[in-house]
C-alpha positions in Angstrom: 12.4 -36.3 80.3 9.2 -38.2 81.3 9.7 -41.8 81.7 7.5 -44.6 81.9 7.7 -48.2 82.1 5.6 -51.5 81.3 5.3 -55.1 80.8 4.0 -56.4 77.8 0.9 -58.3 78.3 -3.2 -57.9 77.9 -4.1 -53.9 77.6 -6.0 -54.0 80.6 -2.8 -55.1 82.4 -0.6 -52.7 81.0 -3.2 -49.7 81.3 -2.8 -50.1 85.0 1.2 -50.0 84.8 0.9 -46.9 82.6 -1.4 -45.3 85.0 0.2 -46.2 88.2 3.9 -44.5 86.1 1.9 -41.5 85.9 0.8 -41.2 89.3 -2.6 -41.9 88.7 -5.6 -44.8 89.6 -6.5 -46.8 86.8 -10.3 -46.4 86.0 -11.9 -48.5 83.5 -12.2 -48.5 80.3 -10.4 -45.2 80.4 -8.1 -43.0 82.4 -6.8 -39.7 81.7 -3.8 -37.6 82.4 -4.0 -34.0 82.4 -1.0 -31.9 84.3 2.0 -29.3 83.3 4.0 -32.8 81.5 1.4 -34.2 79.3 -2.1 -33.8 78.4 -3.1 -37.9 77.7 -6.0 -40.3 77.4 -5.6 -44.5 77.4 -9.0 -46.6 76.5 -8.7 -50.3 76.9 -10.5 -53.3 76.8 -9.8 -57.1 76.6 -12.1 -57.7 74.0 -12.0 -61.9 75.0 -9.5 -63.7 76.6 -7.3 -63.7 74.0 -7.7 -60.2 72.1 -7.3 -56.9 74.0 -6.7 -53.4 72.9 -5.9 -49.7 73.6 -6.5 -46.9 72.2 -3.6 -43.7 73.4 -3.7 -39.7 72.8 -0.8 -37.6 73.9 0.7 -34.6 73.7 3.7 -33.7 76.2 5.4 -30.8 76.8 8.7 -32.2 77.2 10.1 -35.2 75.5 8.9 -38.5 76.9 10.5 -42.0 76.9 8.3 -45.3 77.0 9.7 -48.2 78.0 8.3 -51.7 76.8 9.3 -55.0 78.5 9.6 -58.2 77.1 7.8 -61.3 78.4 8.2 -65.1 79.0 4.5 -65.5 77.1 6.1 -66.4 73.8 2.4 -66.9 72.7 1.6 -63.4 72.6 2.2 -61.4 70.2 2.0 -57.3 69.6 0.9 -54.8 67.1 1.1 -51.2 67.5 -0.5 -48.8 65.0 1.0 -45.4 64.8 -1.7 -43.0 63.4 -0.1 -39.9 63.9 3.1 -37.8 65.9 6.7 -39.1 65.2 9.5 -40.6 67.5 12.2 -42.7 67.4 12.5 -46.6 68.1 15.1 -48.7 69.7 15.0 -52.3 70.1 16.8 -53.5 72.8 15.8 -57.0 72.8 19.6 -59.0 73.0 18.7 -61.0 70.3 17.9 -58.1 68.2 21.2 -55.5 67.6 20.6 -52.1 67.6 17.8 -51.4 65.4 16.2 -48.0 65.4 13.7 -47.0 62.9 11.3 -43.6 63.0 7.5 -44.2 64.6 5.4 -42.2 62.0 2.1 -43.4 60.4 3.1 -47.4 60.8 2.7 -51.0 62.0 5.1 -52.4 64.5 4.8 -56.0 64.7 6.6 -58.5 67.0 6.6 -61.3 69.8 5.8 -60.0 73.1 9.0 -60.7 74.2 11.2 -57.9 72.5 11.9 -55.4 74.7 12.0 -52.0 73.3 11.7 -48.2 74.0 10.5 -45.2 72.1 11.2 -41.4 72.5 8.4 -39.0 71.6 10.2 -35.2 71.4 7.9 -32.4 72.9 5.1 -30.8 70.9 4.1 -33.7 69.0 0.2 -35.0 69.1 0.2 -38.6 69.3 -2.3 -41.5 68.1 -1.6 -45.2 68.6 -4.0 -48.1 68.6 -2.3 -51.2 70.2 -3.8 -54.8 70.0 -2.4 -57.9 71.9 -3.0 -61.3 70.7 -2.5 -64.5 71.2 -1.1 -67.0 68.0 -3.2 -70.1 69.3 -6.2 -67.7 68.5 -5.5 -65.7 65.5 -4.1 -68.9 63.4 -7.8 -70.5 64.8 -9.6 -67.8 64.0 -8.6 -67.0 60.6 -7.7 -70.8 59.9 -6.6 -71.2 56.4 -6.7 -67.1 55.5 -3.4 -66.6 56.4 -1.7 -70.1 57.0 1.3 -68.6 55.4 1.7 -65.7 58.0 1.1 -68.0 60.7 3.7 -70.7 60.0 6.4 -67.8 59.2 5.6 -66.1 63.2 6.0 -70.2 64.2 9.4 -69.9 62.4 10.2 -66.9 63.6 11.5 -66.0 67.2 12.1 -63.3 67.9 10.6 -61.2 65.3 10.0 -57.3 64.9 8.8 -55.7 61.1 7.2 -52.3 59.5 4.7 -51.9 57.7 3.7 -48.5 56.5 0.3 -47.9 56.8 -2.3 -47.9 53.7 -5.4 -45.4 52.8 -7.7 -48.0 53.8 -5.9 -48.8 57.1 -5.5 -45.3 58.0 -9.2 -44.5 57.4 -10.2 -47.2 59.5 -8.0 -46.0 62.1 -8.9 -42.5 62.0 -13.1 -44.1 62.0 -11.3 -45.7 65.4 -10.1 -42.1 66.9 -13.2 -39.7 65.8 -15.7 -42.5 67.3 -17.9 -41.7 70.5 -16.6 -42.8 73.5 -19.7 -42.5 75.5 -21.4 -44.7 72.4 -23.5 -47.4 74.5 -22.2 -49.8 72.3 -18.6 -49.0 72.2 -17.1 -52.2 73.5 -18.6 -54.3 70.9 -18.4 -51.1 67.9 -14.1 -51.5 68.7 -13.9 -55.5 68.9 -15.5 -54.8 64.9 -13.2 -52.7 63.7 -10.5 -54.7 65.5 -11.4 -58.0 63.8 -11.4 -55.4 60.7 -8.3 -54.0 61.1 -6.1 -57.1 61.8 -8.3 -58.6 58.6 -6.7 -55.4 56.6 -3.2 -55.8 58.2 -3.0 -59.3 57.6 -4.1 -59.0 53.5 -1.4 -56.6 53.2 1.4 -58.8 54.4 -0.3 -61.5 52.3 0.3 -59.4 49.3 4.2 -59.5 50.4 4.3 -63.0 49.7 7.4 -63.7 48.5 8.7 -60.5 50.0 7.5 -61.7 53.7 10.4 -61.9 56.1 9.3 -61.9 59.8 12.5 -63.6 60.6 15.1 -61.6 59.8 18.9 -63.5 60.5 21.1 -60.6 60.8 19.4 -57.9 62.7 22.9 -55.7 62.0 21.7 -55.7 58.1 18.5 -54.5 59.6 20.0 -51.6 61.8 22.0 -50.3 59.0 19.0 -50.1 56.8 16.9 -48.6 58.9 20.0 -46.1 59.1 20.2 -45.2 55.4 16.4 -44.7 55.2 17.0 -42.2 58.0 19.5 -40.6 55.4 17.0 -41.0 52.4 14.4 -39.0 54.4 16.5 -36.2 55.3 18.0 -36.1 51.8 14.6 -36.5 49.3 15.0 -33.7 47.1 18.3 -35.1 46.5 19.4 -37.6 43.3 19.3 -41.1 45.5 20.3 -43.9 43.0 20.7 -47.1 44.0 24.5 -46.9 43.0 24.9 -44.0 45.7 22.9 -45.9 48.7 24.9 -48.9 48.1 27.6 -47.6 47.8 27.0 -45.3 51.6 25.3 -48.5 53.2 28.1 -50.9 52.3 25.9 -53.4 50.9 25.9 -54.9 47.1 23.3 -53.9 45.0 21.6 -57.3 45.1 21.4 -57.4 49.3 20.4 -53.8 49.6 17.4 -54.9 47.1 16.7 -58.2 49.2 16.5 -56.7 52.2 14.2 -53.5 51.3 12.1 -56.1 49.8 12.2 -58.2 52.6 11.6 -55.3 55.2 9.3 -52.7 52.9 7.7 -55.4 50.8 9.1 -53.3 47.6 11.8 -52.6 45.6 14.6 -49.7 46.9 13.5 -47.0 44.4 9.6 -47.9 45.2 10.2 -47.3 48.6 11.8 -43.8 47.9 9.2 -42.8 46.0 6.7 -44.0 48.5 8.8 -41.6 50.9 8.7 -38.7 48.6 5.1 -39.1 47.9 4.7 -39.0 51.6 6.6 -35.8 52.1 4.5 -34.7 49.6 1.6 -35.1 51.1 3.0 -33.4 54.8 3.9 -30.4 52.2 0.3 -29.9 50.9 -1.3 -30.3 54.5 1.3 -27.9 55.6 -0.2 -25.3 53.4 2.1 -25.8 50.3 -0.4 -24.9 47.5 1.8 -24.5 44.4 2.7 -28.1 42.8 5.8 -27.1 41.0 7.4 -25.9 44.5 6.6 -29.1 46.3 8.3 -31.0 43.0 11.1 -29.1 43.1 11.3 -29.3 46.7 11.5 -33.2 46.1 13.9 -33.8 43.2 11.6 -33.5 40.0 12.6 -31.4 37.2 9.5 -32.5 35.3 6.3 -32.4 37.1 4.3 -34.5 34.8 6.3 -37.6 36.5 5.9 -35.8 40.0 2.1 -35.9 39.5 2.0 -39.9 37.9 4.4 -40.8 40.7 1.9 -39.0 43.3 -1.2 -40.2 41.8 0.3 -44.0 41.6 0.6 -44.1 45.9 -2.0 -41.8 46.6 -4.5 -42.4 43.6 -5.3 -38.9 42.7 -3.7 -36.1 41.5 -1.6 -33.5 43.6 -3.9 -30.4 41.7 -7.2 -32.6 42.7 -5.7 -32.9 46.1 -5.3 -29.1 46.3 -8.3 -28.6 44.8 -10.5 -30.5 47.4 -8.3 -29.2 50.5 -9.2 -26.0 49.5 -13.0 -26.7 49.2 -12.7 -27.8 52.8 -10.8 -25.0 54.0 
């Protein structure tokens, strides 16, 4: 297994940790690795004194651990989108008890001081766009916008959350990925979409509200969650009522509700659904063309609820979403 190791800080920083792991002389804005392990390129900038980013592609041919330090800068903070590839999470941060959640198509959000490290298995393409920034700045810039996300990080220390990525993130992000890096104006084209995408992030944990919980107190609850949603995604075509999960996670019906809210931003069975309309979606791209099949496949018996439930998260028909894949195809 491939390991490498960083610090958490500014992207221009940690680019040079990464590179020197790998053997190689960090070149700016960009560096690539290309040998018989992995097949990866890092593009960073510090966009001011207190914003930087990086943008990562890789593909390894053996499973690859990255280790993230933790840092005595309690002012910065770090958020990792996870475009595309899968792997799993562990937060090793002492103040934070074994939590482990799956890295696919999310936000990771926390105080630079949780340590953690992530295993990508073999095979797997891989896109992540990681921005570091500093609370003085972002509760400056966006003043009064979101006052109520900035007192909760205040409160909060440590803190680590989710967020699953939505449509319009993941657009934006995939604007980020297909862009032209030889673009003359590329530095200032990515500190754009940067101010964008935090603007997007941000509105959807606003929408949380009374759901937001950056400060979780027992990180155990957490863990155990994360655990049973491990379950519920190897078991979706499965009946998963609320009784049963309880019931296997040893909560009561009330905490297990609390804390999905407090973690997803949603109710339990909102979040399975979520997760099945997901699934769906990875069954259609994988050339799964019949609708009843993929219904099946998920647990519906009546496929006039499969296709509300699909068109509610995704906003469009599964047929329609055949229908235009196969225009394209």
């Amino acid at each position: 297994m491939i390991e490498v190791s960083y610090k958490i800080n500014h992207t221009d920083i940690m680019a040079t940790d990464v590179a020197n792991a790998l053997g190689l002389e960090p070149t700016k804005p960009k560096f690539e690795a290309v040998n018989e392990h992995i097949n990866a390129s890092v593009e960073f900038y510090k966009l001011n004194e207190n914003l930087s980013i990086q943008l990562s592609k890789f593909q390894q041919k053996k499973p690859i651990k990255i280790k993230r330090l933790g840092t005595d800068n309690d002012n910065l903070l770090i958020l990792d989108f996870h475009l595309s590839g899968t792997a799993k999470l562990n937060v090793t941060d002492d103040r934070i008890d074994g939590i482990t959640n799956g890295l696919t198509h999310g936000a990771y959000f926390a105080n630079a001081g949780v340590e953690s490290y992530a295993v990508f298995p073999s095979g797997f393409y891989n896109q992540q766009f990681h921005i570091v920034l500093d609370k003085k700045w972002m509760a400056d810039f966006f003043s009064d916008e979101i006052k109520y996300i900035t007192e909760m990080i205040g409160k909060a220390s440590p803190f680590f959350m989710y967020e699953r990525l939505n449509s319009s993130i993941t657009v934006l992000l995939l604007s980020l990925f297909k862009s032209d890096f030889e673009n003359s104006f590329r530095k200032s084209f990515l500190h754009g979409k940067t101010l964008q995408l935090l603007s997007l992030f941000f509105g959807k944990l606003q929408n949380r509200r009374e759901h937001l919980q950056l400060g979780v107190s027992n990180y155990d609850d957490v863990s155990r969650l994360f655990e049973l949603m491990i379950y519920v995604d190897e078991h979706l075509g499965e009946d998963l009522n609320v009784s049963f999960l309880t019931e296997k996670v040893g909560f009561s019906e009330s905490k297990l509700q609390t804390l999905c809210k407090a973690v997803y931003g949603k109710s339990l069975s909102k979040e399975i659904t979520e997760r099945r309309m997901l699934k769906a979606l990875d069954l259609f791209e994988k050339n799964e063309n019949s609708v009843s099949a993929v219904g099946y496949k998920l647990g519906y018996t009546n496929l006039s609820h499969f296709s509300n439930a699909f068109r509610k998260v995704h906003g469009f028909l599964p047929s329609e979403y055949i229908s235009k894949k196969t225009d394209m195809e």
